[in-house]
PyMOL commands that place a pseudoatom at each C-alpha (Angstrom):
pseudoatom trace, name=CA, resn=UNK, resi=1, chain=A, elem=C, hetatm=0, pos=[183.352, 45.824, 85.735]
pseudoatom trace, name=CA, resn=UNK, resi=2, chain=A, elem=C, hetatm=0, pos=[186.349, 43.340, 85.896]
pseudoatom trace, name=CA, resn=UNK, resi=3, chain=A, elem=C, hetatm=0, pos=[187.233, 40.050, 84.469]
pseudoatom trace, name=CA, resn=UNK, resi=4, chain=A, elem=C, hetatm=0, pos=[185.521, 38.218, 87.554]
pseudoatom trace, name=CA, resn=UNK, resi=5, chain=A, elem=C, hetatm=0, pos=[182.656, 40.161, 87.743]
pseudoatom trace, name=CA, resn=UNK, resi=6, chain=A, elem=C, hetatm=0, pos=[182.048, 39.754, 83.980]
pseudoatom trace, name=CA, resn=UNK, resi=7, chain=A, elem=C, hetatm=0, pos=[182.698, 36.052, 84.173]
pseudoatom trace, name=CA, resn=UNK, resi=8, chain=A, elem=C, hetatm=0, pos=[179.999, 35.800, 87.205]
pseudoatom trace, name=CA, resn=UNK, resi=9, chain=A, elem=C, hetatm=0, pos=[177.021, 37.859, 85.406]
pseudoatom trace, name=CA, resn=UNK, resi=10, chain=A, elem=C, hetatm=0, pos=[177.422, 35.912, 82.065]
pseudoatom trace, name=CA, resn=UNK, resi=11, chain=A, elem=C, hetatm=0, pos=[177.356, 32.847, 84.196]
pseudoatom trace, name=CA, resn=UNK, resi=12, chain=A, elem=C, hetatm=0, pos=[174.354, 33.524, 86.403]
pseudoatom trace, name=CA, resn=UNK, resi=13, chain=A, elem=C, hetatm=0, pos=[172.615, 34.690, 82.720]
pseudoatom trace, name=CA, resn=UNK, resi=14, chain=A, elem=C, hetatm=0, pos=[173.652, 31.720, 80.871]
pseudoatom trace, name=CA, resn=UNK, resi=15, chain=A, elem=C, hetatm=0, pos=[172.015, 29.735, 83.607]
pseudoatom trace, name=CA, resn=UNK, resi=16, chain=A, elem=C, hetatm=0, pos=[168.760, 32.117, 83.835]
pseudoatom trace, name=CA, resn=UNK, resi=17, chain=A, elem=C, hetatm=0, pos=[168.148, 31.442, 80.169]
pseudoatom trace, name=CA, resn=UNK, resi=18, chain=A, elem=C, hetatm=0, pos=[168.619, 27.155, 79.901]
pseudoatom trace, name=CA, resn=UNK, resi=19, chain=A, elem=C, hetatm=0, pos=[166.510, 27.438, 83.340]
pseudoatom trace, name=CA, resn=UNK, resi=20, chain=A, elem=C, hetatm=0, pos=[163.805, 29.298, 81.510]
pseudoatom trace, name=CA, resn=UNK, resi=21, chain=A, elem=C, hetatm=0, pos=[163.862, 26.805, 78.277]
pseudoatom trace, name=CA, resn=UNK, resi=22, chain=A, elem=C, hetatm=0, pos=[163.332, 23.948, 80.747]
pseudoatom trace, name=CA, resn=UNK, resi=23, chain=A, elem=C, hetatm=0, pos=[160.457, 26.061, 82.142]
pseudoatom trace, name=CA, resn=UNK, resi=24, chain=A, elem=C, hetatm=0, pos=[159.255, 26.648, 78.716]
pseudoatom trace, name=CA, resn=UNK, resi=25, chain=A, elem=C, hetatm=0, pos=[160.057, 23.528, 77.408]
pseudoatom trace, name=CA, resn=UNK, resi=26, chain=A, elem=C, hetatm=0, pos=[157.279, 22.225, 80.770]
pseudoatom trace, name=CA, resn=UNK, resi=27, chain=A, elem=C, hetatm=0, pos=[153.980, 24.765, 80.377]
pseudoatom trace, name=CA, resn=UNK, resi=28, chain=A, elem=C, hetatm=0, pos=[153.919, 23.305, 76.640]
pseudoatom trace, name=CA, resn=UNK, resi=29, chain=A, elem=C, hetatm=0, pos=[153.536, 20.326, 77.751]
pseudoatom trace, name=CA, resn=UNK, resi=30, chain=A, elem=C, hetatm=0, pos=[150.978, 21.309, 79.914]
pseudoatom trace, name=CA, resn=UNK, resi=31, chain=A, elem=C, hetatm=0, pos=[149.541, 23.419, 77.521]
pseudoatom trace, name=CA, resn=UNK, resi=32, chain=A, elem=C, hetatm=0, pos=[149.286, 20.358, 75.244]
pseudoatom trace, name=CA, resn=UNK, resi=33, chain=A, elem=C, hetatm=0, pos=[147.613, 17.850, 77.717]
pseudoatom trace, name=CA, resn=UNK, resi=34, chain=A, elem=C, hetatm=0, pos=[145.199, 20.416, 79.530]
pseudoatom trace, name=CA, resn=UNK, resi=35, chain=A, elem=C, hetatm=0, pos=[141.909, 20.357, 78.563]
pseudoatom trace, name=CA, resn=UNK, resi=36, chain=A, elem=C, hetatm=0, pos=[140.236, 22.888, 81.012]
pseudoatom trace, name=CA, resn=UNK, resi=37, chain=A, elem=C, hetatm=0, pos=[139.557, 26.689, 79.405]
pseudoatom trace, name=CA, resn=UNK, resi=38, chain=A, elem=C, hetatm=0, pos=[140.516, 27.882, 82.826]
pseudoatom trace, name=CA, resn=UNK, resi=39, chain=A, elem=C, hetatm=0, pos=[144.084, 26.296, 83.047]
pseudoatom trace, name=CA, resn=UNK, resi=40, chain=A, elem=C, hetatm=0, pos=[144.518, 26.704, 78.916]
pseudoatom trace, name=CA, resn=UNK, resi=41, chain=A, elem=C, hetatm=0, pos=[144.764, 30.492, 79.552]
pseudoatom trace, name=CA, resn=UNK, resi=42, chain=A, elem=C, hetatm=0, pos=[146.984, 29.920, 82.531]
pseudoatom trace, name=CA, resn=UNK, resi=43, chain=A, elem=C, hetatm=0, pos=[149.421, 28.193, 80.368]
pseudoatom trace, name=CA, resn=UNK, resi=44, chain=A, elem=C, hetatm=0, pos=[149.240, 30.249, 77.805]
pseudoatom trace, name=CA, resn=UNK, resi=45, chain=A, elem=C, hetatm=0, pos=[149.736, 33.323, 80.248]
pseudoatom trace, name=CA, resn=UNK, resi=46, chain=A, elem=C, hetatm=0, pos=[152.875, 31.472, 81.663]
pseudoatom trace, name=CA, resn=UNK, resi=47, chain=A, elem=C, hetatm=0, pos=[154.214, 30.990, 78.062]
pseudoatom trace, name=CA, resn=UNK, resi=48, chain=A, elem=C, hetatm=0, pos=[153.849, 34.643, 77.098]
pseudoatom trace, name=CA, resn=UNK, resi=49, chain=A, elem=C, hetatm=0, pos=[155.776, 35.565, 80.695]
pseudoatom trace, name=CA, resn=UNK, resi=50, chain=A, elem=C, hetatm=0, pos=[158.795, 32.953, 80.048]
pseudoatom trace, name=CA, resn=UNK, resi=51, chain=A, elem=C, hetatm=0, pos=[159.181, 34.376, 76.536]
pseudoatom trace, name=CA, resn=UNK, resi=52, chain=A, elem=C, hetatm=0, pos=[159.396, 37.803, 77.542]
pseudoatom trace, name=CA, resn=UNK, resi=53, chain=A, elem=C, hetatm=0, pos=[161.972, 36.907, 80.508]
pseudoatom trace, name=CA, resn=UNK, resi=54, chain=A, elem=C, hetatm=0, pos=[164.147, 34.827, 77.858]
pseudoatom trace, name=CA, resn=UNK, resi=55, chain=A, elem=C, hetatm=0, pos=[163.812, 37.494, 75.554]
pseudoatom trace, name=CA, resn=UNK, resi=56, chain=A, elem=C, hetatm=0, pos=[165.310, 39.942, 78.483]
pseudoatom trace, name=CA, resn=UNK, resi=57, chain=A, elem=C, hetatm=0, pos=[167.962, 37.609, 79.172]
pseudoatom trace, name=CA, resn=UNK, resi=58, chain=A, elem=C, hetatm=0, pos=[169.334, 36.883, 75.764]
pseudoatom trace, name=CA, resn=UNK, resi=59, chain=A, elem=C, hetatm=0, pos=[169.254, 40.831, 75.171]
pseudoatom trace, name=CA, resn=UNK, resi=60, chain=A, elem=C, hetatm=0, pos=[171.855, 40.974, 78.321]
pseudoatom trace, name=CA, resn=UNK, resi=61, chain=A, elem=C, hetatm=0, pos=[173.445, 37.900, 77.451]
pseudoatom trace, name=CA, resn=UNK, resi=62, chain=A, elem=C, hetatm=0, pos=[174.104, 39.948, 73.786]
pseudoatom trace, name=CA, resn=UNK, resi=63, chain=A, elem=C, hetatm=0, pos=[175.293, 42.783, 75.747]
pseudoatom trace, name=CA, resn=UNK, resi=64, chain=A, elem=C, hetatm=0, pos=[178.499, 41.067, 77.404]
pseudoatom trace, name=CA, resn=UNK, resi=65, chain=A, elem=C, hetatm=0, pos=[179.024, 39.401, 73.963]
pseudoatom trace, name=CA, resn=UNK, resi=66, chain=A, elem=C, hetatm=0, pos=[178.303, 35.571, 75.447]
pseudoatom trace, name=CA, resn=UNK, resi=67, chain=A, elem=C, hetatm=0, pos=[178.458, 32.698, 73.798]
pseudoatom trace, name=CA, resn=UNK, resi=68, chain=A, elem=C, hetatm=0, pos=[176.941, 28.802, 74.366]
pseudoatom trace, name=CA, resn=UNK, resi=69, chain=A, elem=C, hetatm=0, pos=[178.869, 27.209, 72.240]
pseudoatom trace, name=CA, resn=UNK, resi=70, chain=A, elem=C, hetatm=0, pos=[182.618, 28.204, 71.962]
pseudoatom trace, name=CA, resn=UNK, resi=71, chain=A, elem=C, hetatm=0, pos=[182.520, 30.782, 68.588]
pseudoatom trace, name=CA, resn=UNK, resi=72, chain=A, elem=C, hetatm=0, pos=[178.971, 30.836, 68.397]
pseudoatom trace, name=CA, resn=UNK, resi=73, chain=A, elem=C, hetatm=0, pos=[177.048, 33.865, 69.871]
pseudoatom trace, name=CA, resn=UNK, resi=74, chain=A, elem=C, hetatm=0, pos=[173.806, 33.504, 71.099]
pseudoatom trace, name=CA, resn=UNK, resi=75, chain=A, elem=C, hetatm=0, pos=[170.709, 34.031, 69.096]
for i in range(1, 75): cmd.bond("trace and resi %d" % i, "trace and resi %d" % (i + 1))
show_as sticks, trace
zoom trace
């Protein structure tokens, strides 16, 4: 894979992942103000899903050796 390519991937990854914190960071909320045993499952559900999608993407982001913050890898 060459320079472009790499920069592309760990670009469209390091967007994937602060998309899916904002997503996260939203069905807690909801989690938090939802009273209903119905739609408490369903946010908990959609929780469990994010996690294991950020999990997936931080793995790959590991991979190509990206960073957020210049000299600090990802965690």
């Amino acid at each position: 894979m060459g320079k472009r390519e790499l920069w592309d991937e760990g670009t469209k990854i390091i967007i994937s992942i602060r998309q899916i914190q904002h997503q996260l960071e939203s069905a807690r909320s909801a989690f938090a103000n939802v009273t209903d045993e119905a739609l408490i499952d369903s946010c908990i559900y959609e929780i469990r899903a994010l996690h294991k999608k950020y999990e997936y993407f931080l793995r790959e982001a590991k991979a190509l050796g990206l960073s957020v913050e210049p000299g600090r890898k990802i965690s």
